[in-house]
C-alpha positions in Angstrom: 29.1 -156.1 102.8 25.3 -157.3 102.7 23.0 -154.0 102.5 21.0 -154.1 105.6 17.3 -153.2 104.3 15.3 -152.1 107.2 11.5 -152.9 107.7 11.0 -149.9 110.5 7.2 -151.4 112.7 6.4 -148.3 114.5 6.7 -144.5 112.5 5.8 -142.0 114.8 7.3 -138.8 115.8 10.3 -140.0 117.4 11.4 -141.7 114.6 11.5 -137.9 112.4 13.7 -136.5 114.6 15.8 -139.5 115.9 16.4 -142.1 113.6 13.6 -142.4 110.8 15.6 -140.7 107.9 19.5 -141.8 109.2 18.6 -145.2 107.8 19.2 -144.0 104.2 22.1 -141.7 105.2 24.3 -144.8 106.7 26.5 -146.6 104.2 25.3 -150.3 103.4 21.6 -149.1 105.1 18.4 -148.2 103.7 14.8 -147.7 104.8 12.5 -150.0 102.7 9.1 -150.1 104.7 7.2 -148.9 107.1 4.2 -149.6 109.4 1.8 -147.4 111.4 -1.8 -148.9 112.3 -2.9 -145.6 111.0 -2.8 -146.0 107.2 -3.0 -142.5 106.3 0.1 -141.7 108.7 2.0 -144.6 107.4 1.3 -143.2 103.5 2.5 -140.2 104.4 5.7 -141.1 106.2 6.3 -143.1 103.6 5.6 -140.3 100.7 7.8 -137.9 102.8 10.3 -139.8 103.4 10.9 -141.6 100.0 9.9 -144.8 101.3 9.0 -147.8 98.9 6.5 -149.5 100.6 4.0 -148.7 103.7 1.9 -151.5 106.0 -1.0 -150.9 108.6 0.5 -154.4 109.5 3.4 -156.0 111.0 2.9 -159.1 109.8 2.5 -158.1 106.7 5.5 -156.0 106.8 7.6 -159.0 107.8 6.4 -161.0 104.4 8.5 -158.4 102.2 11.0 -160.2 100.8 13.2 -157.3 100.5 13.9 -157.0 104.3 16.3 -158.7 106.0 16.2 -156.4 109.4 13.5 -154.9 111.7 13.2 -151.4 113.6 11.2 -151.8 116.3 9.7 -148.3 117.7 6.5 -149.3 118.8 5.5 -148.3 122.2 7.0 -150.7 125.0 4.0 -153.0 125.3 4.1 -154.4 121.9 8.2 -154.4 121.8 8.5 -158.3 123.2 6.1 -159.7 120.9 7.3 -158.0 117.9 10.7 -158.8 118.7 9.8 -162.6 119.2 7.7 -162.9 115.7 10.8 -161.0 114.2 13.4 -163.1 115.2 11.4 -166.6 114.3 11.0 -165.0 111.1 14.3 -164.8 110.3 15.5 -161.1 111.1 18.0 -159.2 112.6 16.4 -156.9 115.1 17.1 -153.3 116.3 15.1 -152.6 119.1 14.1 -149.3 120.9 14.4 -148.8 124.3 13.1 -149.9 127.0 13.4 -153.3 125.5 10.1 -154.6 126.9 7.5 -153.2 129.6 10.2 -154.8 132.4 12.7 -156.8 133.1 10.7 -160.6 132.7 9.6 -159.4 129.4 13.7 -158.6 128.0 14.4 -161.9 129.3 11.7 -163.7 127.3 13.7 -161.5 124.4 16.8 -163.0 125.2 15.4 -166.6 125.3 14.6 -166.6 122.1 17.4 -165.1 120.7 19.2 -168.3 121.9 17.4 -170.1 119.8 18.6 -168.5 116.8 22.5 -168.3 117.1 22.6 -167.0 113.6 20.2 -164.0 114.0 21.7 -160.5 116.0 19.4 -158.3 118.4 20.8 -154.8 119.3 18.8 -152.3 121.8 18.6 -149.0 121.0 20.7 -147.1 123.8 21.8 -144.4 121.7 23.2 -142.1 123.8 26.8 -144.7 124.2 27.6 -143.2 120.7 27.1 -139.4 120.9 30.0 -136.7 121.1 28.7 -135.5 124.6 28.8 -138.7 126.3 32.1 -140.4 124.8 33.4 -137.5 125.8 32.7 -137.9 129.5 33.8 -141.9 129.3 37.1 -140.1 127.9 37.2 -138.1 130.9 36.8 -140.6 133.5 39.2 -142.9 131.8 41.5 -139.9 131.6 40.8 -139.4 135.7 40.3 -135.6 134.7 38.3 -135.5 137.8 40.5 -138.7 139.5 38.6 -141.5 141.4 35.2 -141.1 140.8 33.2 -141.4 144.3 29.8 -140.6 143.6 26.9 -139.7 141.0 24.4 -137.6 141.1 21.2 -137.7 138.6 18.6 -135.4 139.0 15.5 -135.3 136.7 13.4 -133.4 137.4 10.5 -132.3 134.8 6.8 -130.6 134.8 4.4 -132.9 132.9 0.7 -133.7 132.7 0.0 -136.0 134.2 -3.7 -136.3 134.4 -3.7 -136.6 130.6 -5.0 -140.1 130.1 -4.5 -139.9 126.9 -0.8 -140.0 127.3 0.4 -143.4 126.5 3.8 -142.7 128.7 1.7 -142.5 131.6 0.2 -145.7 131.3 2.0 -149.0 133.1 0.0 -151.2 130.8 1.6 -149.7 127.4 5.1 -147.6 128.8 5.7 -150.3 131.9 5.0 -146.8 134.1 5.3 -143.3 133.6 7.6 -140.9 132.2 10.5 -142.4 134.6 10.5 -145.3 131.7 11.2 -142.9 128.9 14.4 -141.2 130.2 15.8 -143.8 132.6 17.1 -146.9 130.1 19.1 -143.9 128.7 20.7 -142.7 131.7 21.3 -146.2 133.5 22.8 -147.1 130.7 25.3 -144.8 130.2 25.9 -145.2 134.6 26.5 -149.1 133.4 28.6 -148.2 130.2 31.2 -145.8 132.5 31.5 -147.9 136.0 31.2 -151.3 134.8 29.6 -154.0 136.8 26.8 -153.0 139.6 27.0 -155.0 143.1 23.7 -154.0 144.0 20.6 -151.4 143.7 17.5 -150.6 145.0 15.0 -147.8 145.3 11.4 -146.8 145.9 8.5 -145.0 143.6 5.6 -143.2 144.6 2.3 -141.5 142.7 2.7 -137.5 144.2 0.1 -136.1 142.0 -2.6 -138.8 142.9 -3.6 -139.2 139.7 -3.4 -142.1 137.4 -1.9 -145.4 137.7 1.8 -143.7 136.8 4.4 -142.9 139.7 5.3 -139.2 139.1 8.4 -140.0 141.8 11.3 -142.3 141.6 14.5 -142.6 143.6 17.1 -145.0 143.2 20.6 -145.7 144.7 23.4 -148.0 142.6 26.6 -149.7 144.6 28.8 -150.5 141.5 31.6 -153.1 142.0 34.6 -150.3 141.9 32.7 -148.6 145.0 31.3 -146.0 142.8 28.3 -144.9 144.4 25.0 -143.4 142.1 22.2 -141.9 143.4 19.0 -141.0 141.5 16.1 -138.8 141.7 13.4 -138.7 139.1 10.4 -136.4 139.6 8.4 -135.2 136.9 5.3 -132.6 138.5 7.6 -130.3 140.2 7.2 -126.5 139.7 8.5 -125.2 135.9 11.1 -123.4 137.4 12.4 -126.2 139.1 13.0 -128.4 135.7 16.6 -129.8 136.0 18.6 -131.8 134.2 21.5 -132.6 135.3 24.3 -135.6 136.1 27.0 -134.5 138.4 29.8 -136.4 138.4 32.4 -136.0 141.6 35.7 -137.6 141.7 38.6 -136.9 144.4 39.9 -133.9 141.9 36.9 -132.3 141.0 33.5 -132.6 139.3 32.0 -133.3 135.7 28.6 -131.7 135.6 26.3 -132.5 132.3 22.7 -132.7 131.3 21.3 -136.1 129.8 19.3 -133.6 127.0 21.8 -131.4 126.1 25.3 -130.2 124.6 28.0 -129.5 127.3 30.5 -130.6 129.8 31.5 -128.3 133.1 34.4 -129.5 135.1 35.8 -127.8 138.0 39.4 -129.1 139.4 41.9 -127.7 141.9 43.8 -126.6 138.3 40.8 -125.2 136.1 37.1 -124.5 135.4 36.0 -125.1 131.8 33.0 -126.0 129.9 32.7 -127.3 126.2 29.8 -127.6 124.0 29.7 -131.3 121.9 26.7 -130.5 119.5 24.7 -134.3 118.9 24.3 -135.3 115.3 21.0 -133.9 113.1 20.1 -137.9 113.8 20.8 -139.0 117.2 20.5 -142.3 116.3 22.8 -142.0 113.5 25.9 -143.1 114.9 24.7 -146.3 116.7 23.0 -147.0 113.3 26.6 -146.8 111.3 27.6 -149.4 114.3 24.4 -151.9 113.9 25.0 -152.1 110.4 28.4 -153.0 110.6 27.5 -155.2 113.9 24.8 -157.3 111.4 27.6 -157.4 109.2 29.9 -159.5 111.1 32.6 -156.5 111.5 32.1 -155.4 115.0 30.6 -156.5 118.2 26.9 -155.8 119.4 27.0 -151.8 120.4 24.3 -152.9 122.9 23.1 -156.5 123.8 19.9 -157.5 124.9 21.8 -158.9 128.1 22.8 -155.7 128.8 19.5 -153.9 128.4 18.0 -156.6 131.3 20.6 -155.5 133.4 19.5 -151.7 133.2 15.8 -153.0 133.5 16.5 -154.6 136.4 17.4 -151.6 138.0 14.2 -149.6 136.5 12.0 -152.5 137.9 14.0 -152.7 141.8 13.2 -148.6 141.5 9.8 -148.8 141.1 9.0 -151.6 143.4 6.9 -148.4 145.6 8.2 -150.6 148.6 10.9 -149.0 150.9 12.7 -149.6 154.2 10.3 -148.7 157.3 12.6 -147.4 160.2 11.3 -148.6 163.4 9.8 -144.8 165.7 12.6 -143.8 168.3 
C-alpha cells in the first residue's frame, strides 16, 4: 500500500475542524504541505499542526517531490483551475465541495480527468460516510418507514448578509450565496438514498435586497422511483425561526433529522424513537480512510466527479431566479 502524501492548497478554518489534522490520523495518509496566500497563516498551520513544509504558492506546492495527492479547499472559484493544473501535474485529487462555481465548470473537471485514465479525482461529499446519515440509508433500505413518498428539506438560517466581506456571499468566488455552502451536502445525500433523478427545477430570489447573493432558494426533485423532494433554503429569516431539518415520509411513518446534527426521530403506527449518532472529532475522517484506499486501487471512488455534476446541476436549475408565470384568472 503506497502512502498517499497529501499537498493540502487551501488551510483555513474549515480545514481545523473538518479534515486538516485526520490526514495524519488515517492509516497509509499523511499531511506533508500546505499553502495559504497568507504566509504567516500558512507558517502557523503548519507549526501547529506538525507540518513539514508550508507555500504562499500552489505551484510551488505542486513541485514537492514528496507529494503524490492534492487537497483542494480553496474557495469555489479557484477549485477548477487548481484541480486542472493538479491533474496535468500528475496527482490524484481530493476536491472540496462544490466542485467548481457551477455545473460547466465540474464538467471542464471531468474533461480533463479523461485525459489521464491513470490519475483518480474524488469530491468531498463527506456527509455519505458519517454514523447519522448511513444510518438513515439503513433505514430506508430496511423500509423502517416503508415506501418513501416524499422529502422535505427546510433550511432555514439568519445570516449577514450585507457583509461584503463575506466571501460566501459573493457569486463571483462561492458560485452564490450561503445556498452553495450547505446544498452539495444535502443533494447529495437526496442522490445517494433515491438513486437516479428524472427531473428538477426551482427558482431563487435576493429577499434582503442586498448584494449580488440570493438569500431564497426553492427547489423541487422527481427521482425515477417516484420519490418526490421538495426544498426550501432561506437564510435572513428571524433567529427564532432557524431550522434544520429533513423530513423523511414513507407510507409507515416519518424519519425526521437535521443535516448539522446528531439524531434520528421516527414515528410509525408501532413506535416513536429517537437515537443520537455522535459524528467523528474529524468529519472528514472517514471519507478520508475511503480516498486513501480508493487511490490505492482497493475500493471504488466514494464520490466521482460525475456524480458531483449531477448535484450541481440541480444547484444551478435552483438558482436559475426564473419561475413559471401563471396566466391572472
Amino acid at each position: 500500500m503506497q502512502t498517499i502524501n497529501w499537498g493540502m492548497i487551501g488551510a483555513g478554518e474549515v480545514s481545523e475542524i473538518r479534515n486538516g489534522p485526520a490526514f495524519n490520523n488515517v492509516t497509509g495518509s499523511r499531511l506533508v504541505a500546505v499553502m495559504r496566500r497568507n504566509g504567516e497563516k500558512a507558517a502557523d498551520y503548519a507549526r501547529r499542526h506538525g507540518v513539514e513544509k508550508w507555500y504562499t504558492d500552489a505551484s510551488e506546492l505542486m513541485a514537492n517531490k514528496d507529494i503524490n495527492a492534492i487537497y483542494i479547499a480553496t474557495p469555489p472559484s479557484s477549485h477548477m483551475d487548481y484541480a486542472i493544473e493538479a491533474l496535468n501535474k500528475g496527482f490524484n485529487v481530493y476536491l472540496e465541495k462544490p466542485a467548481a462555481l457551477n455545473a460547466d465548470q465540474a464538467c471542464q473537471i471531468a474533461e480533463v480527468l479523461k485525459e489521464h485514465p491513470d490519475q483518480r479525482l474524488t469530491v468531498a461529499h463527506y456527509r455519505r460516510y458519517l454514523p447519522l446519515f448511513l444510518k438513515v440509508k439503513e433505514f430506508i433500505d430496511e423500509k423502517l418507514i416503508g415506501d418513501i413518498r416524499t422529502v422535505q428539506i427546510r433550511t432555514w438560517q439568519n445570516k449577514d448578509y450585507t457583509n461584503q466581506n463575506d466571501w460566501y456571499i459573493d457569486p463571483e468566488i462561492s458560485g452564490g450565496g450561503y445556498f452553495h455552502s450547505v446544498a452539495p451536502h444535502q443533494l447529495d445525500l437526496m442522490l445517494y438514498y433515491f438513486g437516479e433523478a428524472e427531473k428538477y427545477s426551482g427558482f431563487s430570489l435576493n429577499q434582503n435586497g442586498s448584494g449580488n447573493a440570493d438569500d431564497h432558494v426553492t427547489g423541487q426533485i422527481l427521482f425515477k422511483n417516484n420519490v418526490v423532494v421538495n426544498g426550501s433554503w432561506c437564510f435572513t429569516v428571524a433567529e427564532n425561526q432557524v431550522t434544520d431539518t429533513c423530513e423523511i415520509i414513507g407510507t409507515k411513518g416519518k424519519l425526521t433529522f437535521p443535516f448539522s446534527g446528531n439524531y434520528i426521530k421516527w414515528v410509525t403506527d408501532k413506535e416513536e424513537q429517537t437515537i443520537i449518532l455522535d459524528p467523528p472529532q474529524y468529519a472528514q475522517q472517514p471519507l478520508i480512510e475511503n480516498i486513501v484506499k480508493y487511490f490505492n486501487g482497493e475500493l471504488p471512488n466514494p464520490c466521482s466527479i460525475d456524480e458531483a455534476i449531477i448535484s450541481m446541476k440541480m444547484m444551478d436549475a435552483f438558482t436559475t431566479k426564473s419561475s413559471v408565470k401563471l396566466p391572472l384568472v
